[in-house]
C-alpha positions in Angstrom: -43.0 19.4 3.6 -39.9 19.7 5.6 -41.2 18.8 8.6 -43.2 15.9 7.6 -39.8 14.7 5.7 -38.2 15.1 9.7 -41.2 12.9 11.2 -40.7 10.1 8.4 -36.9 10.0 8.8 -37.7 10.0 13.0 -40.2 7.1 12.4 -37.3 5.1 10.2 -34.7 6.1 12.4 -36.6 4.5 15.5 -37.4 1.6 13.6 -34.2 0.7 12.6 -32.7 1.4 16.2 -35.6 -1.7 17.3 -34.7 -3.7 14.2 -31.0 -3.5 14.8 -30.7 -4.3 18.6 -33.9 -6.8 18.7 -34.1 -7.7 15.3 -37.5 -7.7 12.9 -39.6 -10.8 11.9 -39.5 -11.1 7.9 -42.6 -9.8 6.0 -44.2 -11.7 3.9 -42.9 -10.0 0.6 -41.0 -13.1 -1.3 -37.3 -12.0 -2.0 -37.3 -12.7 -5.9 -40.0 -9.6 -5.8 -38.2 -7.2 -4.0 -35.6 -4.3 -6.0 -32.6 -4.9 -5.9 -30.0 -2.3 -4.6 -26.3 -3.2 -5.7 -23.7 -2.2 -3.1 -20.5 -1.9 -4.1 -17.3 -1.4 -1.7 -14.0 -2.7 -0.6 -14.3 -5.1 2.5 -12.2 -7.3 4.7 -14.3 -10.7 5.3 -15.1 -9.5 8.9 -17.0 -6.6 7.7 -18.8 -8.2 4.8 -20.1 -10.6 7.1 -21.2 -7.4 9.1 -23.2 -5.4 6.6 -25.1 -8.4 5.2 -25.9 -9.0 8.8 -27.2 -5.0 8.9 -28.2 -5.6 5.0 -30.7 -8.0 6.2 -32.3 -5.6 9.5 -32.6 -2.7 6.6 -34.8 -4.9 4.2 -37.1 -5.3 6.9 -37.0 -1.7 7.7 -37.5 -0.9 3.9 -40.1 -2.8 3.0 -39.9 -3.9 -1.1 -36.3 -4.2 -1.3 -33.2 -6.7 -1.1 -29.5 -5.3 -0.9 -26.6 -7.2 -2.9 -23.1 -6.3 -1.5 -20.3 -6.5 -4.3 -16.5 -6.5 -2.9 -14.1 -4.7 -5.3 -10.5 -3.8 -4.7 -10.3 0.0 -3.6 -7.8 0.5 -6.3 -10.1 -0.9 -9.1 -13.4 0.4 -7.4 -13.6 4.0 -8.7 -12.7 3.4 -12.2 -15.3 0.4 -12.0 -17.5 3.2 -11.1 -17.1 5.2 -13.4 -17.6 3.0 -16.2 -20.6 1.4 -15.4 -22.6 4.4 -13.0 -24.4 5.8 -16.2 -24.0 3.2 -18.6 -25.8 0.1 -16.4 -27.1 2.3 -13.7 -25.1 -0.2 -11.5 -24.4 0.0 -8.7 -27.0 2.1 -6.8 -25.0 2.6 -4.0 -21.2 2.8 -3.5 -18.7 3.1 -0.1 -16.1 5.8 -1.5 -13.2 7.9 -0.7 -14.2 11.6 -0.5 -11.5 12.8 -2.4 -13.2 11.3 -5.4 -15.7 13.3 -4.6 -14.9 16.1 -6.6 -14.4 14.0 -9.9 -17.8 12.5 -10.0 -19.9 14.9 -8.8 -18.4 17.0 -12.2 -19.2 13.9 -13.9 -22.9 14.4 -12.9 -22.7 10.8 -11.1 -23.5 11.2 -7.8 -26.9 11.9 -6.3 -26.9 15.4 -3.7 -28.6 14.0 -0.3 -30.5 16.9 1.1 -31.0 15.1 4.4 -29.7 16.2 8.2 -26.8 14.5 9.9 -26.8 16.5 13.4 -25.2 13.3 15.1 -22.2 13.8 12.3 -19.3 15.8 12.8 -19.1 18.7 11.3 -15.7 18.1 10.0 -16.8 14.5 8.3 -19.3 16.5 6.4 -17.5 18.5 5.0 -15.3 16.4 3.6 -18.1 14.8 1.6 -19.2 18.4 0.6 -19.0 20.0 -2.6 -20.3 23.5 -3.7 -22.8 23.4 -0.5 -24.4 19.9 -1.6 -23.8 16.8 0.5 -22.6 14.1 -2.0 -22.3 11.1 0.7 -23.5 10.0 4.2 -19.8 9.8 6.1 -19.2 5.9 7.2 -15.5 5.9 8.5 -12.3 7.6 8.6 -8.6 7.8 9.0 -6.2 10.2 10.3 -2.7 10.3 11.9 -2.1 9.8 15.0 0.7 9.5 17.9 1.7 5.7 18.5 3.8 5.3 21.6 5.6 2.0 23.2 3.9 2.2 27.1 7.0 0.6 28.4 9.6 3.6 27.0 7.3 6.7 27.0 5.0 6.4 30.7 3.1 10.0 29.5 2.5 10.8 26.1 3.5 15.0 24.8 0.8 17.1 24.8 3.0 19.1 22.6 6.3 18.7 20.2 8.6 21.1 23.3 7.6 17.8 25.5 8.3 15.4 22.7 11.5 16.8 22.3 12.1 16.3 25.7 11.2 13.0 26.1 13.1 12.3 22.9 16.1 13.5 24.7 15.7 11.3 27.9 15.1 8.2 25.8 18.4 8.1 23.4 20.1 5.4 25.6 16.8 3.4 25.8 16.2 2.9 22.2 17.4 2.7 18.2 15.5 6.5 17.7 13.1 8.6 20.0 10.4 9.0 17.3 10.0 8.2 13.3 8.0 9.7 11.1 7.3 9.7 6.9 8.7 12.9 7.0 9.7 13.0 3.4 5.9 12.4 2.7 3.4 15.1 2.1 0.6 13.4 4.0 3.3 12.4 7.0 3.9 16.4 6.8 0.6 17.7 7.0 0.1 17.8 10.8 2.7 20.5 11.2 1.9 22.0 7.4 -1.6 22.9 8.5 -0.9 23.3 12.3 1.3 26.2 11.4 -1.5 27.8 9.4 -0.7 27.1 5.7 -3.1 26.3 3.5 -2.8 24.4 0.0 -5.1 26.7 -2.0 -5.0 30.5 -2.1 -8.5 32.4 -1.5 -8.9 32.3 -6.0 -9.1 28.7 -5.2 -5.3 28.4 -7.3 -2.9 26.2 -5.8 -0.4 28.2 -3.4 2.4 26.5 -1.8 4.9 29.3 -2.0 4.1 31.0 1.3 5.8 31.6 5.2 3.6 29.2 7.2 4.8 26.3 4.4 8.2 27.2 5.3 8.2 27.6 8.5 6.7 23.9 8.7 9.4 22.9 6.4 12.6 24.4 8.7 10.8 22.5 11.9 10.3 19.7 10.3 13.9 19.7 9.2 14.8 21.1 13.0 13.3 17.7 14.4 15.5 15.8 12.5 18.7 18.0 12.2 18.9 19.9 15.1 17.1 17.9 17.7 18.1 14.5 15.9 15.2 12.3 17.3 14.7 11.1 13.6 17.0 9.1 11.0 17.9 10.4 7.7 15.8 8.0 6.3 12.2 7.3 7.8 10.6 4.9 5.5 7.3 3.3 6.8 8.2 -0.3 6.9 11.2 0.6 8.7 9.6 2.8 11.3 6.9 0.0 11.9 9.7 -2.8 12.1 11.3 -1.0 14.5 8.2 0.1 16.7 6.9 -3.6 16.9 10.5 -4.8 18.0 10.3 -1.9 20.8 13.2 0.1 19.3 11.6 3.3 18.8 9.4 5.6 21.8 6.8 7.3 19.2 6.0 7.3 16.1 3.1 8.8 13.9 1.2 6.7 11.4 -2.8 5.4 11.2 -5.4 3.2 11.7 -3.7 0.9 8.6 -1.0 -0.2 11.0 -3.0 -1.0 13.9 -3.0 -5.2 12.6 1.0 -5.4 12.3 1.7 -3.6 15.8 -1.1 -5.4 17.8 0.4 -8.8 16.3 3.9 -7.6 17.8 5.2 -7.9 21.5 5.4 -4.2 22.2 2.8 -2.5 24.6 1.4 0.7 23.3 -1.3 3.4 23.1 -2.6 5.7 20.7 -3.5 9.3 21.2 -3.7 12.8 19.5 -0.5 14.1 18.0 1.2 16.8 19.9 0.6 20.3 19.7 2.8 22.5 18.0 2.7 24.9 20.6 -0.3 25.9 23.7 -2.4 27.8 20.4 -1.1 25.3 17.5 -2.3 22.1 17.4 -1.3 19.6 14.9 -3.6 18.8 11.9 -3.3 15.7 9.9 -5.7 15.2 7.1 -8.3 13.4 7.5 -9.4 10.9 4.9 -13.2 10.0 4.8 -15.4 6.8 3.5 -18.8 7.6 2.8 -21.7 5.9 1.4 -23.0 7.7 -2.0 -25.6 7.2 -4.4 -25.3 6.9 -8.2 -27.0 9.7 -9.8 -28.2 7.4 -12.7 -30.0 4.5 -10.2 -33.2 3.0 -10.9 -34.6 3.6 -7.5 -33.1 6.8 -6.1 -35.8 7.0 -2.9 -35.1 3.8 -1.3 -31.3 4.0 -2.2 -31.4 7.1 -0.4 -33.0 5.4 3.0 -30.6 2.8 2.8 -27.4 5.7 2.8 -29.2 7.4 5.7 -30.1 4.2 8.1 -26.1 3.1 7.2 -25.0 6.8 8.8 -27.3 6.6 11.6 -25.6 6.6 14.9 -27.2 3.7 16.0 -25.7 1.7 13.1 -22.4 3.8 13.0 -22.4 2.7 17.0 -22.4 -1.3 16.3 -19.7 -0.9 13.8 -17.6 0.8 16.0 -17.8 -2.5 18.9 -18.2 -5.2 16.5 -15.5 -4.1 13.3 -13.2 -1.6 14.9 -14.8 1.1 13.0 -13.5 4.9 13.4 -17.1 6.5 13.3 -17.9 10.0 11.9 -20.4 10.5 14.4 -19.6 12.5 17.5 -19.7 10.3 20.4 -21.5 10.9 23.9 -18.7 12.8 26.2 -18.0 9.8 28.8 -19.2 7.1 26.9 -17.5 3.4 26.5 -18.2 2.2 23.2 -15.1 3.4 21.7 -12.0 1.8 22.7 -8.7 3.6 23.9 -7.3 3.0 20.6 -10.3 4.2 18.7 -10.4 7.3 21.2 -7.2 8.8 20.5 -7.8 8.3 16.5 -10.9 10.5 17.2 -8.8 12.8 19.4 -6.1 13.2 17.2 -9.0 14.1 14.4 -10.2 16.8 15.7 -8.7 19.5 15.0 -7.9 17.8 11.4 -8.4 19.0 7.8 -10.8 16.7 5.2 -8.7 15.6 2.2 -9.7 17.9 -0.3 -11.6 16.5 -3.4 -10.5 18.2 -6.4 -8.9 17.0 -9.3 -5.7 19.6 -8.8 -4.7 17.4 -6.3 -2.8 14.8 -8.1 -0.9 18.1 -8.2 -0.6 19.0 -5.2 1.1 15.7 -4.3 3.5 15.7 -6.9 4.8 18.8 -6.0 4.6 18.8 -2.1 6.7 15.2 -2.6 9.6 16.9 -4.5 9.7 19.7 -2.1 10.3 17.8 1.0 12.6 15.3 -0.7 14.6 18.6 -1.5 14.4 20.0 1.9 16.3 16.9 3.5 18.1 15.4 0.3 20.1 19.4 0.0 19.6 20.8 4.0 21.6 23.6 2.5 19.6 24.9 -0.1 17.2 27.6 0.8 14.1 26.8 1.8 12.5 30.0 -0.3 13.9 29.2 -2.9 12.9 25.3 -3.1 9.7 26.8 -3.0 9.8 29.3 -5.5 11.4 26.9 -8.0 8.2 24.3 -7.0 5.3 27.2 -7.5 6.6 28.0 -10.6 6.0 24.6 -11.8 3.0 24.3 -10.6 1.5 28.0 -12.2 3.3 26.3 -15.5 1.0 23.6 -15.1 -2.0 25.1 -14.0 -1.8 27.7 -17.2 -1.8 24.3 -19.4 -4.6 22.9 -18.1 -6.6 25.6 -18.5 
């Protein structure tokens, strides 16, 4: 059974790779008698335009049906979701966030897909992972990386000793050497995980309160206090304002800004973040789309096809050229079909950690925001105890739920 199930998805896999880079005559199955499998996500009008164009080469592949994409705002997309997956059975398919994973597949509302995605790296997959079972084909992702300005910094750091350095050199040159969110959790979890903490303790209970949290915490503080490469206050429309007017060297941030710093005058790369040191290398979450199917649909078999032909690399592969997508799939060494920018996304996620999908945390956040608005709002309050005060909220917390 399981090897027959290999052959079939090798003979669709083949078939789409023909449809999709030679296109496939139409069969002669009218549309009005074909299923129809709703697809709901949130899309710019440049990829809308590109998954119809894809829609229509999997219809031919999938004989019988006819895909209807559905734009909906990411903020309104998962509580649309939620109150239509069981009640209308709509929409078959949805493009979600993994860390809504964990929500709905508790719910009982998304479908496991049991099949292989060798081409898929291993860390995209297990993003969309919960309890061993495969919730969604991984589409796309985001992660930090290191933005520099080509005409201040001629070689990026390979690690934060380096950056430091280069900071140093640069103070006549510019405004600041380098800008951060550094009061923000997610802006904080390169050096957070790169110094080995861990949000969850091995009983699965939050755990915050440990020596690898503060020692990420006093060099976080160190890059701004002692080594003063960062201002006091690093908001993000600052730090972009002041990268696109070429007044800052480096600064970290994501895919999301790429559009307001390509449409400013400043010449500038993107690459991995720097190393903590030669055996500690940064880790920024990473934050994961992926195509899933509602539990409750009408026609599970073909919406499952159409999940696996939109993570095939051959699909993933024209995205990435034609929409600027960041694919999950783990591209040939040497290859060109990424571009520079795209690369050092890639790089950058690597060593990175998949947003975790569980409901705790909303927690998490809460918590890890008021800690390091304490650690630079009082510098002389102990770092301990900052974090002592902030577990015992959370175990507080944690006990109510329960």
């Amino acid at each position: 059974m399981k090897n027959n199930k290999t052959v079939f998805a090798a003979l669709v896999s083949a078939f789409l790779a023909v449809c999709l880079f030679t296109g496939c005559q139409s069969g002669d199955q009218p549309i009005d008698s074909r299923q129809p499998i709703q697809i709901w996500l949130d899309a710019n009008a440049r990829e809308i335009e590109f998954f119809r164009e894809i829609g229509g080469r999997i219809e031919k592949a999938i004989p019988g049906i006819v895909l209807h994409w559905k734009v909906t705002r990411l903020n309104d997309l998962k509580p649309t979701f939620l109150g239509h997956a069981q009640r209308t059975r709509e929409p078959d398919i949805v493009l979600l966030v993994n860390d809504w994973i964990g929500e709905l597949s508790r719910q009982n509302l998304l479908l496991p897909i049991t099949a292989s995605f060798s081409h898929i790296m291993p860390a995209m997959l297990d993003g969309v992972t919960v309890e061993n079972k495969l919730y969604a084909v991984p589409w796309s992702f985001e992660a930090l990386a290191l933005f520099y300005n080509t005409d201040l910094v001629a070689t990026p750091p390979r690690n934060f000793e380096e950056l430091i350095s280069i900071g140093a050199a640069l103070g006549p040159n510019c405004l600041y050497p380098f800008i951060y969110e550094n009061k923000n959790f997610y802006s904080h979890a390169p050096l957070f995980f790169g110094f080995g903490a861990s949000i969850f303790a091995a009983d699965g209970r939050i755990d915050l309160q440990t020596a690898e949290h503060e020692n990420s915490l006093k060099f976080a503080r160190d890059l701004q206090v002692r080594w003063n490469l960062l201002p006091a206050k690093a908001n993000y429309p600052a730090m972009i304002n002041l990268f696109g007017r070429g007044q800052i060297g480096m600064i970290i941030s994501g895919p999301w800004s790429m559009p307001e710093i390509e449409r400013s005058p400043v010449n500038f790369a993107v690459t991995r973040i720097p190393d903590i040191s030669a055996s500690q290398p940064a880790r920024p979450f990473i934050g994961i789309k992926g195509f899933a199917v509602n539990a409750h649909t009408a026609h599970p078999r073909e919406a499952l096809m159409v999940v696996e032909m939109l993570g095939s690399q051959e699909i993933q592969s024209l995205a990435a050229r034609r929409i600027g997508l960041l694919p999950c799939y783990q591209p040939v060494s040497g290859n060109q079909e990424l571009t520079l920018h795209q690369q050092g996304f890639l790089d950058s996620a690597r060593y990175g950690i998949p947003l975790p999908p569980g409901e705790s945390m909303k927690l998490v956040w809460q918590e890890t925001s008021w800690i390091l608005n304490e650690v630079f709002n009082n510098p002389a309050r102990g770092l301990s105890e900052v974090l002592n005060e902030a577990q015992s909220r959370i175990e507080q917390l944690e006990e109510l739920r329960q």
